[in-house]
C-alpha positions in Angstrom: -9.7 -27.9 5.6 -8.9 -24.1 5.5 -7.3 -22.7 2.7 -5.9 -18.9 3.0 -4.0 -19.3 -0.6 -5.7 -17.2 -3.1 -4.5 -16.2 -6.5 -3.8 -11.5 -7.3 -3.1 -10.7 -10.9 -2.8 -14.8 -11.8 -0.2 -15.2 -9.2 -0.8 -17.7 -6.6 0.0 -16.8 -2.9 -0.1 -18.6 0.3 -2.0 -15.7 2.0 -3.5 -12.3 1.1 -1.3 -10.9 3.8 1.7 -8.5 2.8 3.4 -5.6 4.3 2.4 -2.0 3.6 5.4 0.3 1.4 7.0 2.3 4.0 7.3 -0.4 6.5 9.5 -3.4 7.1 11.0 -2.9 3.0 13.8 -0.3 3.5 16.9 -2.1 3.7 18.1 -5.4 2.3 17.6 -7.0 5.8 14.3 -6.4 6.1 13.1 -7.1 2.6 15.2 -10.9 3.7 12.6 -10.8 6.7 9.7 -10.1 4.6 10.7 -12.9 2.4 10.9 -15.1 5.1 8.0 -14.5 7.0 4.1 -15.9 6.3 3.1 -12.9 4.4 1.8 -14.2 0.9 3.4 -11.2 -0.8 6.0 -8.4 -0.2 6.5 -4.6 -1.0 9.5 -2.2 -1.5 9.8 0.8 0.0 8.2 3.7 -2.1 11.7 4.6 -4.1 12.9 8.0 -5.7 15.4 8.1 -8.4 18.1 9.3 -5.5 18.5 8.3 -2.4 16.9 10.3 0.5 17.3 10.8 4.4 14.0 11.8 4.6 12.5 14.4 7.2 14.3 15.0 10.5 13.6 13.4 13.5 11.4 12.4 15.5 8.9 11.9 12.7 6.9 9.0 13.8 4.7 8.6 17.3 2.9 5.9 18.1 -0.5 6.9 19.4 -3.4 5.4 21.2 -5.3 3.8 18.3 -2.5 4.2 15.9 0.5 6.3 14.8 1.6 9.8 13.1 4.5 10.2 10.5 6.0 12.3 8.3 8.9 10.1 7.0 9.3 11.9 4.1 9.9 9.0 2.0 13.6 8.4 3.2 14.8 5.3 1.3 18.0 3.6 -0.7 17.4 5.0 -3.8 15.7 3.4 -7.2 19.0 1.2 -8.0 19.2 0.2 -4.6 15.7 -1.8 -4.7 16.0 -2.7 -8.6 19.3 -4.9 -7.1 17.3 -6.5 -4.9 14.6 -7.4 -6.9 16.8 -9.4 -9.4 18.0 -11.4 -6.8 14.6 -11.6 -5.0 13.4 -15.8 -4.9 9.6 -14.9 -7.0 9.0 -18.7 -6.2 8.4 -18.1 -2.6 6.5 -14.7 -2.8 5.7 -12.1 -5.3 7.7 -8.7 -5.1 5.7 -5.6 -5.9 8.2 -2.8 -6.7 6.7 0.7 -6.0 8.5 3.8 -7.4 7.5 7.4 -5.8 10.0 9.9 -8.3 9.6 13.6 -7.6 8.8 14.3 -11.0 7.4 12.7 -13.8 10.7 12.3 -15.5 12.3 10.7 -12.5 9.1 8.0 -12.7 9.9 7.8 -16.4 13.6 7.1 -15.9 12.8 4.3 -13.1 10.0 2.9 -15.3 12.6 2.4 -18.0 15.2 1.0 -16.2 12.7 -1.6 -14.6 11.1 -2.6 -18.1 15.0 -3.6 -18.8 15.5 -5.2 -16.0 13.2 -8.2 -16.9 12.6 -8.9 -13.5 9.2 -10.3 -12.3 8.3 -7.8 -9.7 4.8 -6.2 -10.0 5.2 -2.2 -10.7 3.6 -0.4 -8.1 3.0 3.9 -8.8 2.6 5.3 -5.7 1.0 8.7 -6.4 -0.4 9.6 -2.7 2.9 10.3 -0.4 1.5 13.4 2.3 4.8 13.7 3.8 7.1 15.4 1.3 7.3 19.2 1.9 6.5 20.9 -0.9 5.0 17.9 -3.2 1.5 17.9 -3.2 0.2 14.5 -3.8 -0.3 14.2 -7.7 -3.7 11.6 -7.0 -5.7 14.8 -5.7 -5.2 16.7 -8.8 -7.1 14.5 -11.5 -5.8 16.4 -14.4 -2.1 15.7 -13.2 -3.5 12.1 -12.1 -4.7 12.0 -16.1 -1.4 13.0 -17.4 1.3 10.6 -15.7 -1.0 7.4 -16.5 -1.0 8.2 -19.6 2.3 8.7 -19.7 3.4 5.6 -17.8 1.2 3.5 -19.6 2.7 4.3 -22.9 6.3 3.8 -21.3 5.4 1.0 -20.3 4.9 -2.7 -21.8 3.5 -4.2 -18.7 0.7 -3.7 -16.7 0.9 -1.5 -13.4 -0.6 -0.6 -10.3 -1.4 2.8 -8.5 -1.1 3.9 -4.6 -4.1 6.3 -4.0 -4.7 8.3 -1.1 -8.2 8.3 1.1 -10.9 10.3 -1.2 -13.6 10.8 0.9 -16.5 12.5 -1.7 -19.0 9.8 -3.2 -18.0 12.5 -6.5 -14.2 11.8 -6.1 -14.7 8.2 -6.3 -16.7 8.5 -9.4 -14.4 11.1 -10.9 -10.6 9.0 -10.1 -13.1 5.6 -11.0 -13.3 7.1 -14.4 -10.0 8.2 -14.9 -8.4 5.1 -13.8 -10.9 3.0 -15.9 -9.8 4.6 -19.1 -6.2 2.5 -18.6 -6.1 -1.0 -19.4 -2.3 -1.3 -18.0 -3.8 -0.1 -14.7 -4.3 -3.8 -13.2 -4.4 -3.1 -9.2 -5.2 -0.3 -7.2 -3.7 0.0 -3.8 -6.1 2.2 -1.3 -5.1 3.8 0.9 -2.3 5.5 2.1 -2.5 7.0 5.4 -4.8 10.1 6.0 -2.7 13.3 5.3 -1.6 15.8 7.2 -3.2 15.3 10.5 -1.7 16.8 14.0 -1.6 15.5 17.4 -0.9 17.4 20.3 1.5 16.4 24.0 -1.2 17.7 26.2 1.4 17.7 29.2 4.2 19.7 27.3 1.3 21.2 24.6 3.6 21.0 22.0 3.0 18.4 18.7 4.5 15.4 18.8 6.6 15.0 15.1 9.4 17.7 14.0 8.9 17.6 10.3 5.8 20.1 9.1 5.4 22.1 12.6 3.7 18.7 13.7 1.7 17.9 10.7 2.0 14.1 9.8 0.2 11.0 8.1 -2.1 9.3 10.2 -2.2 5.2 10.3 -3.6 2.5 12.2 -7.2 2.2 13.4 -8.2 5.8 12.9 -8.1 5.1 9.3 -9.9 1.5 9.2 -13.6 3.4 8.2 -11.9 5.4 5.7 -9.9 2.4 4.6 -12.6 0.2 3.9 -14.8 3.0 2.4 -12.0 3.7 -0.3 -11.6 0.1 -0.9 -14.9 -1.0 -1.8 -15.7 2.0 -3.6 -13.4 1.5 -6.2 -14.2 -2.8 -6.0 -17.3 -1.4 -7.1 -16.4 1.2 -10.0 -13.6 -0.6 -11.1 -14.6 -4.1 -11.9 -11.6 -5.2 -13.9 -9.2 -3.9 -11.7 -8.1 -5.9 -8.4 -7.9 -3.9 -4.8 -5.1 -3.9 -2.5 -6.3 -2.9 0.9 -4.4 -1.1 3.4 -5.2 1.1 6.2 -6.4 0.2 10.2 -5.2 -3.8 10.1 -4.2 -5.2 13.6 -6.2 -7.7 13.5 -7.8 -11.0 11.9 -11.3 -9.3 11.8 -10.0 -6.2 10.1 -8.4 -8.7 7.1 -11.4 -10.4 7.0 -13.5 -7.0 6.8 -11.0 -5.2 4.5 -11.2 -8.8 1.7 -14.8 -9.0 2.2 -14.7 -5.1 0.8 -13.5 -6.4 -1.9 -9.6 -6.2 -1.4 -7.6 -9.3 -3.4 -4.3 -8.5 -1.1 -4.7 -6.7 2.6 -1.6 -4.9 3.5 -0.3 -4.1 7.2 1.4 -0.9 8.1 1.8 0.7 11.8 0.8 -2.5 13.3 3.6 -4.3 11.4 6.0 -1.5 12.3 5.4 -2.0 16.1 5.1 -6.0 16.2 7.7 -6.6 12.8 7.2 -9.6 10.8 5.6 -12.4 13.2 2.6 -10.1 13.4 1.8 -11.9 9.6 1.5 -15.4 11.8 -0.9 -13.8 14.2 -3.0 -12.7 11.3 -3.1 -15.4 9.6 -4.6 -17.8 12.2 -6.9 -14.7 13.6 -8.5 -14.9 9.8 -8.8 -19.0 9.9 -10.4 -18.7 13.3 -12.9 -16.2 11.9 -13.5 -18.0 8.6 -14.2 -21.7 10.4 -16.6 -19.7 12.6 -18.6 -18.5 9.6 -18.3 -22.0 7.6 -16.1 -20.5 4.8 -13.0 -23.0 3.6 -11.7 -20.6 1.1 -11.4 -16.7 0.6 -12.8 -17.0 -2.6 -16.2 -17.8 -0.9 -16.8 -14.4 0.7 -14.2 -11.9 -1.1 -15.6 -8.8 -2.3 -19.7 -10.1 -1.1 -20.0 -7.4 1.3 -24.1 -7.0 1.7 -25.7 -4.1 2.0 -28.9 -3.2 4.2 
């Protein structure tokens, strides 16, 4: 018989499907629907100390192979999700709990406050946000990228994750591959998040389609799958004692199956989940079966992270 359970960071799941931070996570009732659904695993949204509205409207499109945003990482605010996580059932689903401060005190502060809270859920550090005006995102600058790992690790007793953004030099893999491998605490890394500042362009009224950033927005869906899978198996490779969470271009079973066969543990789902919601994770999951009975595997295990080369 098929079996889509697998097992990220010794915890056992009953898929490698979960939502992408940003989508689905922002309010209690759709962290109730995440919990509910067939995702194996869930995600807060990306939290600053304080609440924020985020960047006017409209700031996300939908587009032919995918979307544009620039949210600007509107959300409840750190307390908001640390509530939620003490209450959260970790029998039914692991809760990753990713914290995006605006400085590297605000990350401190939520760090501490979730070490005391002796909850469960899996810190996420989501270093790779393009849609904040006037934040550049800290993963580009290595030194910075140095400094707050450092930092975090020595704040904190647990071991942690890291969002990334696309890199998209062989040399920049090498270079954050080093970096990141220096930090035993850093167990997972989550790649990507969507491809920054990109523009897209009403032909009929020729003006851009978002408010925020005179037009300039994230880009999701499948325009990022290459990029996506690139990211992810570059750092399966350079980072062997690490696990991989994929995200970026999944709409599909084949695209799981292509993102785990990279070498992703978890695969994440971001615009498609925002335009299907939370049934989209039993579509998946049966696309995936399908593909693996074709191919003869029973268990994820068999074919995670084997991708051949030619």
């Amino acid at each position: 018989m098929l079996d889509l359970s697998t097992f990220f960071l010794g915890r056992p799941l009953t898929s490698p499907l979960m939502n992408a931070s940003g989508v689905w996570c922002n309010v209690n009732n759709q962290l109730n629907a995440l919990a509910e659904s067939k995702a194996g695993a869930m995600v807060t949204k990306s939290c600053t100390l304080l609440r924020r509205d985020g960047n006017p409207e409209p700031r996300y499109h939908t587009l032919a192979m995918g979307s544009i945003n620039s949210m600007g990482l509107p959300n409840e605010g750190h307390q908001y999700y640390l509530d939620y996580a003490e209450r959260h059932d970790y029998e039914n689903k692991p809760l990753f709990f990713s914290i995006a401060g605006l400085t590297l005190d605000d990350n401190l502060t939520m760090v501490a406050q979730i070490q005391d809270a002796y909850t469960p859920a899996i810190l996420e550090l989501n270093l790779s946000c393009p849609n904040v005006p006037g934040k550049a995102q800290i993963a580009y600058d290595f030194e910075a990228l140095d400094v707050i790992l450092a930092e975090i690790s020595a704040a904190y007793s647990r071991p942690f994750g890291i969002k990334l953004p696309p890199y998209f030099d062989i040399a920049h893999f090498d270079e954050v591959a080093e970096i990141l491998n220096r930090y035993e605490k850093v167990s997972f890394i989550t790649c990507i998040n969507s491809i920054g500042n990109g523009l897209m362009i009403d032909i009929n009224s020729e003006t851009v389609l978002i408010k925020p950033k005179e037009g300039f927005g994230g880009i999701g869906g499948d325009y990022v799958l290459p990029t996506a899978l690139a990211n992810v198996n570059a750092f399966h490779q350079r980072c062997p004692k690490k696990s991989i969470i994929g995200c970026g271009g999944v709409s599909t079973g084949e695209h799981v199956f292509m993102h785990l066969l990279a070498g992703a543990g978890i695969v994440q789902v971001g615009t498609a989940l925002y335009e299907e919601g939370p049934e989209i994770f039993v579509r998946l999951n049966i696309e995936l079966a399908k593909i693996m009975k074709e191919k003869g595997y029973k268990t994820i295990r068999e074919f995670q992270g084997k991708l051949k080369t030619i």
